[in-house]
TORBADREN-209158 format. One record per residue (C-alpha): x, y negated, z. Coordinates in steps of 0.2 Angstrom, whole numbers, padded with zeros to 4 digits, always signed. Last residue first. Layout:
XYZ...
***
This chain:
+0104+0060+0061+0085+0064+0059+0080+0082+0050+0075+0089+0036+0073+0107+0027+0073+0110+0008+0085+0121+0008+0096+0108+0001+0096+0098+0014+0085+0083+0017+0092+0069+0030+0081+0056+0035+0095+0044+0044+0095+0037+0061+0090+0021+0072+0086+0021+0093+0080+0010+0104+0074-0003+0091+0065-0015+0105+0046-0024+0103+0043-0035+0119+0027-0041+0115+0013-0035+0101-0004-0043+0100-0020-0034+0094-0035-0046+0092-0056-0043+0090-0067-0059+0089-0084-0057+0097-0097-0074+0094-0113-0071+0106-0124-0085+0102-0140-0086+0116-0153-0099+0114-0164-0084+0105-0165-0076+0121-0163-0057+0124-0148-0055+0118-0142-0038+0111-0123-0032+0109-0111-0020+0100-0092-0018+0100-0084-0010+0084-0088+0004+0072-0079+0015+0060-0074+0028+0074-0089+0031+0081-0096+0034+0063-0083+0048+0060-0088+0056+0076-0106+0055+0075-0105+0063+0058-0095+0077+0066-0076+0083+0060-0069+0080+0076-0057+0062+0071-0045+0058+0082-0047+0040+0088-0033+0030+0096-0017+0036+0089+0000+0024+0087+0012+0024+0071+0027+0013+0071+0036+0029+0078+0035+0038+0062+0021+0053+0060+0030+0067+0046+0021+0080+0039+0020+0074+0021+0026+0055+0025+0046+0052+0023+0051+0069+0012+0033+0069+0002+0033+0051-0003+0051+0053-0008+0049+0066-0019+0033+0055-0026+0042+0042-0032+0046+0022-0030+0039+0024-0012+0023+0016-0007+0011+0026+0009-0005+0025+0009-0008+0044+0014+0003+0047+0030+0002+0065+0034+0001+0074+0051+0003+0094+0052-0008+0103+0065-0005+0122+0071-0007+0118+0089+0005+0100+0085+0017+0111+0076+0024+0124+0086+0006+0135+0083+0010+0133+0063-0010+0135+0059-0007+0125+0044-0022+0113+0049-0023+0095+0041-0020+0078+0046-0024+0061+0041-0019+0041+0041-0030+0027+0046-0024+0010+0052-0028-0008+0061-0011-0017+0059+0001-0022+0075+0012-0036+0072+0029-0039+0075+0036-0056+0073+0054-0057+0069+0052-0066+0051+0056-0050+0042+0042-0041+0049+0044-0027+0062+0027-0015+0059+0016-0006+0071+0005+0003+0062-0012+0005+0073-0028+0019+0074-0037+0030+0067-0035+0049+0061-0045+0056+0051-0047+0076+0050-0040+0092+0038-0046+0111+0039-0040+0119+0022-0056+0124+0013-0051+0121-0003-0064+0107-0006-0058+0102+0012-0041+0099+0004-0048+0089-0009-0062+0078+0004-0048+0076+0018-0036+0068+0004-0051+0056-0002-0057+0052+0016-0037+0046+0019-0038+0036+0001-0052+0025+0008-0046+0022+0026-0030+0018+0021-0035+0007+0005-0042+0011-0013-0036+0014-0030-0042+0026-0044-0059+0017-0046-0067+0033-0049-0060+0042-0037-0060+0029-0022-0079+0028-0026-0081+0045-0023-0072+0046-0007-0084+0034+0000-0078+0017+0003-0075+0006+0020-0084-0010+0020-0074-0026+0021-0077-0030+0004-0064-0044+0002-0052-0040+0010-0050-0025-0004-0034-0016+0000-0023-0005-0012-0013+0010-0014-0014+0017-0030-0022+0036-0033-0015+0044-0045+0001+0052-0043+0001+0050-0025-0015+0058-0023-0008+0074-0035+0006+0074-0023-0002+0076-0009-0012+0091-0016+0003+0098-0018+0008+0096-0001-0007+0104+0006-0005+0119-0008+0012+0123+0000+0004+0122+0017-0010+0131+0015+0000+0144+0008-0014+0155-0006+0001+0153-0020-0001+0151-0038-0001+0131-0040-0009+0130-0055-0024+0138-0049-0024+0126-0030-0020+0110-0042-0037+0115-0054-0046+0118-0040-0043+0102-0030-0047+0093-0047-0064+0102-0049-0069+0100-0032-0064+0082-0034-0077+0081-0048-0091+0092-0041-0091+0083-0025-0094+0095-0011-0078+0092-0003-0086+0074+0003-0079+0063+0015-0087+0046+0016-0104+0054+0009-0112+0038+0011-0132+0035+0015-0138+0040+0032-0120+0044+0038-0109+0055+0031-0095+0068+0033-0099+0085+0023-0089+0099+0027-0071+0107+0031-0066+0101+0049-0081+0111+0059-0087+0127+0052-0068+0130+0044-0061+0125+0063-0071+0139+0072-0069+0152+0057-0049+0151+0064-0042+0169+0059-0052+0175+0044-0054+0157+0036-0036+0152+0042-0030+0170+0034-0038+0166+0017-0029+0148+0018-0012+0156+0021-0005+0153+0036+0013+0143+0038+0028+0152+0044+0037+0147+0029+0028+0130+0025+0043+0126+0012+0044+0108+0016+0052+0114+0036+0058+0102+0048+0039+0093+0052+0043+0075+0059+0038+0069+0074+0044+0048+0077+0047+0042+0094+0038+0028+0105+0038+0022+0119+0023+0012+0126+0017+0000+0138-0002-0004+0135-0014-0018+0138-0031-0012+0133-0046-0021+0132-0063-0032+0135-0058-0048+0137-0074-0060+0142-0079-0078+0140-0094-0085+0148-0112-0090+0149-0122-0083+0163-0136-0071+0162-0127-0052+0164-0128-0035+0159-0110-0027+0152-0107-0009+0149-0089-0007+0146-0082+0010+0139-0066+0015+0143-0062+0032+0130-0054+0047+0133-0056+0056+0112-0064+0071+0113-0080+0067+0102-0081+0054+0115-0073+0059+0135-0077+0045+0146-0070+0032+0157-0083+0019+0164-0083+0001+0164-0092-0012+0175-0076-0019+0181-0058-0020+0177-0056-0032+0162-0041-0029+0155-0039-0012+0159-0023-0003+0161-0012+0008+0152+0005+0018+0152+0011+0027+0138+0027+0040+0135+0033+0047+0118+0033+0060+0106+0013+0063+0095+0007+0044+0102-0009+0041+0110-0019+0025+0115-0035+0024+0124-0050+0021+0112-0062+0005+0118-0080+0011+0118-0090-0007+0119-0108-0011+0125-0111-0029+0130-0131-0033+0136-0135-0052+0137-0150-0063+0148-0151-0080+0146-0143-0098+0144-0129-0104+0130-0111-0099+0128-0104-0080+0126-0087-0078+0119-0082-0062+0118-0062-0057+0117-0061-0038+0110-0049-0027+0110-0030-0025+0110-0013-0029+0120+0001-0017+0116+0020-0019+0125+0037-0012+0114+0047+0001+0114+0053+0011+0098+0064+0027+0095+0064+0033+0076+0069+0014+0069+0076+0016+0050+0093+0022+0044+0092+0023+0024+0089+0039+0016+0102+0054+0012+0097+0068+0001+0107+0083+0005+0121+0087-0009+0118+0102-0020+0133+0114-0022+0127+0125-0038+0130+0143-0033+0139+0155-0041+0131+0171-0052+0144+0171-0064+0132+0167-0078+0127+0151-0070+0145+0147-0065+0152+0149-0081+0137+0138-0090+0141+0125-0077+0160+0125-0081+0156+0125-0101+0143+0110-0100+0159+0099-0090+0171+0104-0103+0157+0101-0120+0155+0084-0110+0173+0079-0110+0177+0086-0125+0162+0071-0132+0171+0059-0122+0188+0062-0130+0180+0061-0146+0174+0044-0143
***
């Protein structure tokens, strides 16, 4: 016993040396597990519309062309008439305008080769990122349109106006003591992580309003990504939604594709993405150091864009709806069932998060 007690009065008496001698502590890099950076794999989605019975029919569906941050993509239509290519809230979208009389089935899509690499976001520190008085001063363009009110006729989806996340994005920004947007970004993430649980609701299938995400302190992608825009809006730091697919390997070998939402917000960095940061919001690590690391400014290769988000009502609404119809004879039933199928899924490519001591990461 004694000899363990010497042992620790030695080890306290190096380190107390060191401190007053000026020397540096060596602090090892934090090394995570390899995961897949560099993924290929084929994308089929839309809508399959079953239409059986006699009379006259109208289809209308805006299907989102698929992005990825690093990474090539090659599309084509599924069905490859009466269809027009448009820009929506400037998004490129196909959209299908059907009028027809005759009962049949219809595949109204996407199929997609892509390759996919994951973006990370080297620096934690935000260095060379703006301050949020200088993002005011220099960018009043994307204040007027990315840190307001999102609604339609009767949800605030996004609200930075609320007097109780007002009050909690205040309180973070005062205790932080810094005006860095992205410093102040990324402690806002950790207050979400802290206390906001990841968790879906199947059975209401309905997307929630900030608000209620608050007070029930839990809610799903879509849910907590409109809570996170709402805080840093509340501090007037530009952030949008982002909508599209996780593409995940399950342990059974099938590889599914996953109807997703994540977020980003404005740093003003012009290397990053024209000064945009992405950031995973549902994310579930045992603690927020590692929430931060993996998903504060990084976008992983299983993640594939179809609607950004331009900070409009139209906009947001666009983005939560799906393919619309009208029949004009009551014998007609209309039955639209949505799919997404993954082939030909490859790990290209595998590597470590590595962050150093300086606070800076990289793959390896």
């Amino acid at each position: 016993m004694k000899k363990i007690i010497s042992s620790f009065l030695l080890l306290f008496l190096i380190i107390l040396l060191l401190v007053m001698s000026g020397c540096e502590m060596i602090t090892p890099p934090v090394i995570y597990e390899a995961s897949p950076t560099k993924i290929s794999y084929d994308l089929t989605y839309g809508y399959r519309v079953n239409i059986t019975g006699p009379g006259r029919y109208e289809l209308s569906y805006f299907c989102d062309t698929p992005e990825v941050l690093k990474g090539t993509i090659t599309y084509q239509k599924l069905h490859p008439t009466e269809f027009e290519t448009k820009i929506l809230y400037n998004n490129t979208v196909i959209h299908w305008n059907i009028s027809a009389n005759s009962a049949q089935t219809y595949e109204l899509g996407i199929t997609a080769s892509i390759e996919a690499e994951s973006y990370l976001v080297a620096d934690l520190d935000g260095t060379d990122a703006l301050t949020i008085q200088q993002i005011q001063e220099e960018y009043p363009a994307l204040i007027t349109r990315y840190t307001g009110i999102q609604a339609n006729e009767t949800i605030r989806f996004i609200d930075p106006e609320n007097p109780q996340i007002r009050t909690i994005a205040d309180t973070i920004y005062n205790n932080e003591k810094t005006n860095n947007s992205f410093l102040i970004a990324k402690a806002l993430f950790s207050w979400l992580k802290q206390n906001i649980v990841y968790q879906i609701h199947p059975e209401e299938r309905a997307t929630r309003s900030a608000e209620v995400t608050l007070s029930n302190k839990q809610g799903d992608c879509d849910d907590i990504s409109f809570l996170y825009i709402s805080l840093c809006r509340a501090l007037d730091i530009p952030a949008r939604f982002i909508r599209g697919y996780l593409i995940t390997d399950e342990l059974n070998g099938i590889v599914t594709a996953t109807p997703h939402a994540w977020t980003e917000v404005y740093v003003g960095q012009p290397e990053l993405l024209n000064g945009w940061i992405p950031i995973e919001c549902a994310c579930c690590t045992p603690s927020i150091v590692t929430d931060i690391n993996q998903n504060f400014g990084v976008e992983s290769a299983s993640h594939l864009r179809l609607f950004t988000d331009d900070g409009s009502n139209a906009s947001l609404e666009s983005s939560l709806s799906g393919i619309s119809y009208i029949t004009h004879d009551p014998s007609i039933t209309i039955t639209p069932d949505s799919f997404a199928t993954v082939t030909r899924y490859q790990e290209l490519e595998s590597k470590k998060l590595i962050i150093t001591k300086n606070d800076t990461r990289h793959y390896e």
